[in-house]
C-alpha positions as CSV (number, residue, x, y, z in Angstrom):
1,X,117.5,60.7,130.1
2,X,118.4,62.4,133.3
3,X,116.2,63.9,136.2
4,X,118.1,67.6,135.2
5,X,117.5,67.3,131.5
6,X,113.6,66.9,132.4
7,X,113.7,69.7,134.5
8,X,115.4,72.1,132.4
9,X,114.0,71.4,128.5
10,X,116.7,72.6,126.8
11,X,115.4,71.5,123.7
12,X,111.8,73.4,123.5
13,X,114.5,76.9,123.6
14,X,116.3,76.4,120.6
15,X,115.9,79.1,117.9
16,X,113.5,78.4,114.3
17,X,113.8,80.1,111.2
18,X,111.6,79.6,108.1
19,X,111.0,82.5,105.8
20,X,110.6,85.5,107.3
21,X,110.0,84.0,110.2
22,X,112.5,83.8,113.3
23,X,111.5,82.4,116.7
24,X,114.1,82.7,119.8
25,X,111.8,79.4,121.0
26,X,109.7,76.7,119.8
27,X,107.0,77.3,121.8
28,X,103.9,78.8,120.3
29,X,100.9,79.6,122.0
30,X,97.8,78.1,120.6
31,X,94.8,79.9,119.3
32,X,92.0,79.4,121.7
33,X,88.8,81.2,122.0
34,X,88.2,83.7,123.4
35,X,85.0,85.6,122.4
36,X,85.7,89.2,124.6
37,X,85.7,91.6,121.5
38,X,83.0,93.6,121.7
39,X,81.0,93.7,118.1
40,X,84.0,92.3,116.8
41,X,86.3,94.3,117.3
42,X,89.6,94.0,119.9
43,X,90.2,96.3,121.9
44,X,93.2,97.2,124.8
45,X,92.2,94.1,127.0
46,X,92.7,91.9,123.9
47,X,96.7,94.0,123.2
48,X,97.6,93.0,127.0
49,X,96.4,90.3,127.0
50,X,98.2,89.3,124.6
51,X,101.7,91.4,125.1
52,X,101.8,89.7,128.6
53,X,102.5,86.3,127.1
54,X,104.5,87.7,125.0
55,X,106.9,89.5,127.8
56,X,107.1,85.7,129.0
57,X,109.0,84.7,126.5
58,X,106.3,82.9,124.2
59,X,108.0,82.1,121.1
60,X,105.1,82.7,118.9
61,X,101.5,83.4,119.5
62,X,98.4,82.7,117.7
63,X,95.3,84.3,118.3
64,X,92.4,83.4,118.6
65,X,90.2,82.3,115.9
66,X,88.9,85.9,114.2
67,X,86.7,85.4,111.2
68,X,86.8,86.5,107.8
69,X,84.6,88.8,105.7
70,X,81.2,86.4,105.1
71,X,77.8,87.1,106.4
72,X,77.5,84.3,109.0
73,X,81.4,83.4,109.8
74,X,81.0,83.6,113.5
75,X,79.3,81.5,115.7
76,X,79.6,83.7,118.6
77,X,79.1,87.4,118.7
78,X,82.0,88.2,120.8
79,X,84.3,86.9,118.2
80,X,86.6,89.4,117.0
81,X,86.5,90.4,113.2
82,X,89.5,90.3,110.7
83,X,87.6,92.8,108.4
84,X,86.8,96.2,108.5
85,X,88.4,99.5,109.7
86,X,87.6,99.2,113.2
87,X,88.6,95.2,113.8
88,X,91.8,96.3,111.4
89,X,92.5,99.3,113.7
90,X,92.1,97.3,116.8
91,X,94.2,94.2,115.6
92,X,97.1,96.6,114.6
93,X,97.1,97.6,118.3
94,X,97.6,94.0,119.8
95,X,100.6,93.5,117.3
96,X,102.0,96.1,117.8
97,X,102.1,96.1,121.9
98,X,103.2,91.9,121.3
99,X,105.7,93.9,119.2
100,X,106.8,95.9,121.9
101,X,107.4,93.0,124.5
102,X,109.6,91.0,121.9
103,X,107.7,88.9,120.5
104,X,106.1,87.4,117.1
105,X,102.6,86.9,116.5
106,X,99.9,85.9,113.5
107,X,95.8,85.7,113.2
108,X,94.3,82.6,113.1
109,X,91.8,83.8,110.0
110,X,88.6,81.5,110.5
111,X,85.3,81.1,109.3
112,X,82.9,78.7,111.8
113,X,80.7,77.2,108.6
114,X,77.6,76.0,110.0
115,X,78.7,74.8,113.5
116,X,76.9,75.6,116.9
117,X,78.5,77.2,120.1
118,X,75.3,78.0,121.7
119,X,71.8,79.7,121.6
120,X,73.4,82.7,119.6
121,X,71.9,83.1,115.7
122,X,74.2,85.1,113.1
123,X,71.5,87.6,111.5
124,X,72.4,85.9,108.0
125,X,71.9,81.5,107.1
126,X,75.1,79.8,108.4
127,X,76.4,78.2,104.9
128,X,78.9,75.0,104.2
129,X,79.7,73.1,101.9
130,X,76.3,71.0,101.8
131,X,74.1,72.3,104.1
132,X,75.0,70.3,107.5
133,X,76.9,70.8,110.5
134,X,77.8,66.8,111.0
135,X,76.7,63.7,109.2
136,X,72.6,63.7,108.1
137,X,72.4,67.0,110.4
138,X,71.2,69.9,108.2
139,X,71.6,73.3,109.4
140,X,71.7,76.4,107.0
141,X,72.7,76.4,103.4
142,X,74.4,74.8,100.9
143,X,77.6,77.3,99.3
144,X,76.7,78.4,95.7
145,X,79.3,78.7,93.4
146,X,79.7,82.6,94.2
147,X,79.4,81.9,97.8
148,X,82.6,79.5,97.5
149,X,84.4,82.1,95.5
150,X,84.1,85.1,97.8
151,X,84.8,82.9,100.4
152,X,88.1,82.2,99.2
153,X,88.5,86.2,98.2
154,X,87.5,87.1,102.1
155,X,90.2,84.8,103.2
156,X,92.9,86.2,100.9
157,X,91.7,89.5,101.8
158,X,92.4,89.0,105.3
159,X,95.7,87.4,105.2
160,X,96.9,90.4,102.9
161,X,95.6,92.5,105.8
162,X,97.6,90.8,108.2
163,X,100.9,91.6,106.2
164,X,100.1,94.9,105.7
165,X,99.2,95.4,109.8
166,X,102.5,93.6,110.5
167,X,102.4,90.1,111.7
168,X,104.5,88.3,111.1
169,X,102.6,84.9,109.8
170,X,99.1,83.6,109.1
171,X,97.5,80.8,110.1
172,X,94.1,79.5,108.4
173,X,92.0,77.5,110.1
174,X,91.2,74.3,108.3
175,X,90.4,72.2,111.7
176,X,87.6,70.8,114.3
177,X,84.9,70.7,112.2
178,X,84.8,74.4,110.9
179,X,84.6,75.8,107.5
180,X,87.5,74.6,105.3
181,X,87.6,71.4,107.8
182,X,83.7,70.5,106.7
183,X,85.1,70.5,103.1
184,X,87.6,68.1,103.6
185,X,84.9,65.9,105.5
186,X,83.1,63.0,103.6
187,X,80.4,63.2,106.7
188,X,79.8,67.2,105.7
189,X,80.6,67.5,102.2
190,X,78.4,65.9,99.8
191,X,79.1,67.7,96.5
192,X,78.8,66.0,93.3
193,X,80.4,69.2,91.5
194,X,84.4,70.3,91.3
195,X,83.8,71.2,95.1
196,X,83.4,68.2,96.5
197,X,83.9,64.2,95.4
198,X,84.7,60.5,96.6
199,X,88.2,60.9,97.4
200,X,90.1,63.5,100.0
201,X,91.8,65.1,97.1
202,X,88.9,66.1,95.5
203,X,87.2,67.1,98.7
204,X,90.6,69.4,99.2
205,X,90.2,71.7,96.4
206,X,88.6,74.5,98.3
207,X,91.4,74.2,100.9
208,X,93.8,74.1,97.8
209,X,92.2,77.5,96.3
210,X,92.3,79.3,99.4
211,X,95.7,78.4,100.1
212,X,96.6,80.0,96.7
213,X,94.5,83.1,96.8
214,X,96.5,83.7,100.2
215,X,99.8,82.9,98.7
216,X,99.0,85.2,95.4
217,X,98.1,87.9,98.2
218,X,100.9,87.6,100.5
219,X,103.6,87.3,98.4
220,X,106.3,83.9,98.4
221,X,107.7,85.2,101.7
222,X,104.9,85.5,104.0
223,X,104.7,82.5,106.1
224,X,101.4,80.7,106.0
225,X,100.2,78.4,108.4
226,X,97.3,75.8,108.0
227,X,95.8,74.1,111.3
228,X,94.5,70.9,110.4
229,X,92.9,68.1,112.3
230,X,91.5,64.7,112.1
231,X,88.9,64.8,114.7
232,X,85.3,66.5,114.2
233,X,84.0,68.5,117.4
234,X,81.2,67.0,115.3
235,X,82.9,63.4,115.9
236,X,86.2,62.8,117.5
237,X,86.6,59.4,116.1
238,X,86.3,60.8,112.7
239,X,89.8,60.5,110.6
240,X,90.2,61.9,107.0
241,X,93.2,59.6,106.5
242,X,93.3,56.5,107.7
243,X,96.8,55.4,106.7
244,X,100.4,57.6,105.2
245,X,99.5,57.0,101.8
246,X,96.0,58.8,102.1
247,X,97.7,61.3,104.4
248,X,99.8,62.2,101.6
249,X,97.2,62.3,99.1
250,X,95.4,65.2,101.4
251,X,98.4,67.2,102.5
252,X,100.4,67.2,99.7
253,X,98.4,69.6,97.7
254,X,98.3,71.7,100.5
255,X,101.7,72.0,100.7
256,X,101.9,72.6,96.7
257,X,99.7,75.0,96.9
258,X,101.7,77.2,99.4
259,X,101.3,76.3,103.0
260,X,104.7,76.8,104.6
261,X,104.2,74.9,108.1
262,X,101.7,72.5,108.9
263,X,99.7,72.9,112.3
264,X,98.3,69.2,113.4
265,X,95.7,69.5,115.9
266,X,95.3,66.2,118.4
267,X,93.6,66.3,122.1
268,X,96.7,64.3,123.0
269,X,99.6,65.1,121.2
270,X,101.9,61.6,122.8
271,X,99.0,59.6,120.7
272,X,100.5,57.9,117.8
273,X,98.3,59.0,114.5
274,X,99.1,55.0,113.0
275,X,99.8,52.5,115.8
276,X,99.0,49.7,113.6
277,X,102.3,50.9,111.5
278,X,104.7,52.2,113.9
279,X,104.0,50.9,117.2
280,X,102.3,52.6,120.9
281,X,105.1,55.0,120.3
282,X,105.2,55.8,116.9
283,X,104.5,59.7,115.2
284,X,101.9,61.7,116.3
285,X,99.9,63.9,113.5
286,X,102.5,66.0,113.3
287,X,105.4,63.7,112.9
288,X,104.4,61.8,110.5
289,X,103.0,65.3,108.6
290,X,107.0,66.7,108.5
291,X,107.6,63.2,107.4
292,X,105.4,62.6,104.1
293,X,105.8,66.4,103.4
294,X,108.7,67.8,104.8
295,X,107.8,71.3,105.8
296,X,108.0,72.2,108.9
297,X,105.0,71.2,111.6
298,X,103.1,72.4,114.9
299,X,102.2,69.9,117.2
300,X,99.6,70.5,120.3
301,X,97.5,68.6,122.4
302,X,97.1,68.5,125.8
303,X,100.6,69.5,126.7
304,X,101.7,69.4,130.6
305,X,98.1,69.1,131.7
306,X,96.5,65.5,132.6
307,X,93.6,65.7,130.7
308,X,92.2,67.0,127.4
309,X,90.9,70.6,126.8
310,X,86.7,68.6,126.3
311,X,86.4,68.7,130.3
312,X,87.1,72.4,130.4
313,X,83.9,73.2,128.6
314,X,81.9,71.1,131.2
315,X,84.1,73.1,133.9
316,X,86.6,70.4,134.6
317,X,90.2,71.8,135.8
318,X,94.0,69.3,134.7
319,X,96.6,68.8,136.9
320,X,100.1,69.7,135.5
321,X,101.8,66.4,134.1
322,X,106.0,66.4,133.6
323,X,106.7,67.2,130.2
324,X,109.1,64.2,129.4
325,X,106.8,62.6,126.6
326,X,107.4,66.4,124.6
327,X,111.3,66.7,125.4
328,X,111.7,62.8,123.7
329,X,110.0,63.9,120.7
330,X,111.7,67.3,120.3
331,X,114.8,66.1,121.0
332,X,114.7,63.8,117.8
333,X,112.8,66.1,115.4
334,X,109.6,64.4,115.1
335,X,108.0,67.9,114.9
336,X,109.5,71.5,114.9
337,X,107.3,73.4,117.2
338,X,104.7,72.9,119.9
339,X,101.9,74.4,120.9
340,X,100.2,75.2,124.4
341,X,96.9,76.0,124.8
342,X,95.5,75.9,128.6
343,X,98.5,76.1,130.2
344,X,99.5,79.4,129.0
345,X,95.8,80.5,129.4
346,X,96.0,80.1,133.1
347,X,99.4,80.6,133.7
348,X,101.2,83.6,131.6
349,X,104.4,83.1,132.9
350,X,104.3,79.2,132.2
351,X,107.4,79.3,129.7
352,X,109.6,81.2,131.9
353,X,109.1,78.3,134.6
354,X,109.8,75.8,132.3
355,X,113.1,77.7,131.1
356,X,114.2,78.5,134.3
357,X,113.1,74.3,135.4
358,X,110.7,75.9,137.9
359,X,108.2,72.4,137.5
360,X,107.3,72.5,141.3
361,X,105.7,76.3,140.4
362,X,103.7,75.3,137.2
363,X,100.1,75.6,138.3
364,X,97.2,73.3,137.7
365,X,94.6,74.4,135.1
366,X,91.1,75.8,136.5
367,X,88.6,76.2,134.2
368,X,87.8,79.4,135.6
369,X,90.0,81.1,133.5
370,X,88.2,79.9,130.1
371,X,86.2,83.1,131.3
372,X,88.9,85.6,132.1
373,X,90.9,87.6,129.7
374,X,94.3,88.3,131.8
């Protein structure tokens, strides 16, 4: 591979299509939390803030996590809503100024289950599937039967929302420990009923249900999107699959059930997900999701920065990294699309310098800006 073909990425700017959907990139920008909607609801900050990465020629963004319609969904208060006519108002204003700069854009429809980000209480009992937030750590309640079921409504309710408002896909958050992540988890969900069970396909069924109540909502068109991760913020080394065939067994469903693109959340997205198969440079999550499914897949993870987003939180910056481990494995396939969380929050113009092979004009990542909506 030559020096020129590292500067200038040619492969990260070809078009996708799937569905409705039609990208003139495949670069995505990756939900990341925010927490700067006041009670819940986003306002014009949130619109430009948005529309600016847009006018930089992000391919497609996804917002931050913004929760569905249950009691204790948030673990934050400054988390926007999906729900109600003032969050719905608000949300139709961000789309439609991303609309206005060119670009495509869909919710990342969430609910926290019973994880922590701090001091801050929901008025109501955080719920999950069995009463913890990580393995033998109890926190809130344990989902009743109606609990699951309106769950599952809430998310279909939202999705249907974000058709009718105009985005242009949905992406549910199965991932990091949250909600539909802590029913996937042996550690978390300890149901004996049709809920939960000893296998990952068992444990999948509320995943499976949403999926459908969002499909049946949305219509066959509407592109849905599930983010998905091994890893726990609970436990990093935590894996729901430890080899293809149990891979398979979890995502398969999934895909049955009506997820169009699979989003497969690693801290370092040049990892392989099996070494002891294919090798140090084998798939990543993502490839080797596209490979035992074959729908299309996001992959994201640390991309162009030197370290993973953990040290942000402690107020660690990451010094931009070339991007020659990404252009390998988009240039044969392995995944469709990638997503890039810190770098675009710092830097809004961060895919125009890569399209234009402006590396020396990339800028390091301060955590500063985890605190900065701009």
């Amino acid at each position: 591979m030559t020096t020129d073909s590292l500067a200038r990425p040619d492969t990260l700017f070809r078009p996708f299509s799937y569905k409705s959907l039609s990208l003139k990139n495949r670069i995505v920008m990756a939900p990341m939390t925010r927490g700067m909607a006041p009670e819940g609801i986003p306002g014009a900050a949130n619109a430009d803030y948005y529309a600016k990465r847009a006018a930089h020629e992000v391919g497609l963004i996804l917002s931050e996590g913004t929760v569905i319609d249950r009691p204790a969904s948030r673990n934050l208060p400054g988390i926007p809503f999906f729900h109600g006519d003032a969050a719905l108002a608000g949300w139709k204003g961000v789309i439609d100024a991303v609309h206005a700069q060119g670009g495509k854009m869909g919710p990342q429809l969430w609910h926290t289950g019973s994880t922590r980000a701090g001091a801050w209480e929901p008025e109501a009992p955080v719920e999950s599937p069995s009463g913890l937030v990580g393995p033998g750590d109890l926190r809130g309640v344990a989902m009743s039967e109606a609990d699951i079921e309106a769950t599952i409504a809430a998310f279909a309710k939202s999705a249907k929302a974000a058709k009718d408002l105009g985005f242009d896909v949905a992406e549910l958050h199965g991932a990091h420990g949250y909600l539909i992540d802590q029913f996937f988890w042996s550690g978390t969900n300890l149901r004996t009923d049709a809920w939960g069970g000893e296998t990952i396909e068992a444990r999948s069924r509320f995943a499976v249900e949403v999926v459908k109540a969002v499909r049946a909502a949305v219509g066959p068109d509407f592109p849905i999107i599930l983010r998905l991760s091994q890893w726990k913020q609970q436990d990093y080394t935590a894996k729901l699959a430890s080899d293809p065939a149990e891979m398979e067994r979890w995502l398969q469903p999934l895909v049955d059930a009506g997820v169009d693109i699979l989003h497969c959340s690693q801290r370092r997205f040049w990892e392989p997900e099996f070494p002891e198969i294919d090798g140090e440079e084998g798939l990543n999550f993502a490839g080797w999701a596209k490979k035992i499914t074959g729908v299309p897949t996001i992959s994201v993870g640390s991309v162009g920065l030197s370290s993973d987003f953990g040290g942000a939180f402690a107020g660690q910056g990451s010094e931009v990294t070339p991007l020659d481990k990404l252009v390998r494995r988009m240039e044969t396939d392995e995944f469709d699309l990638i997503a890039v969380g810190r770098a675009l929050l710092g830097d809004a113009q961060w895919v125009e310098k890569v399209k234009a092979g402006a590396m020396d004009r990339l800028q390091n990542f301060d955590a500063a800006a985890l605190a900065e909506l701009v």
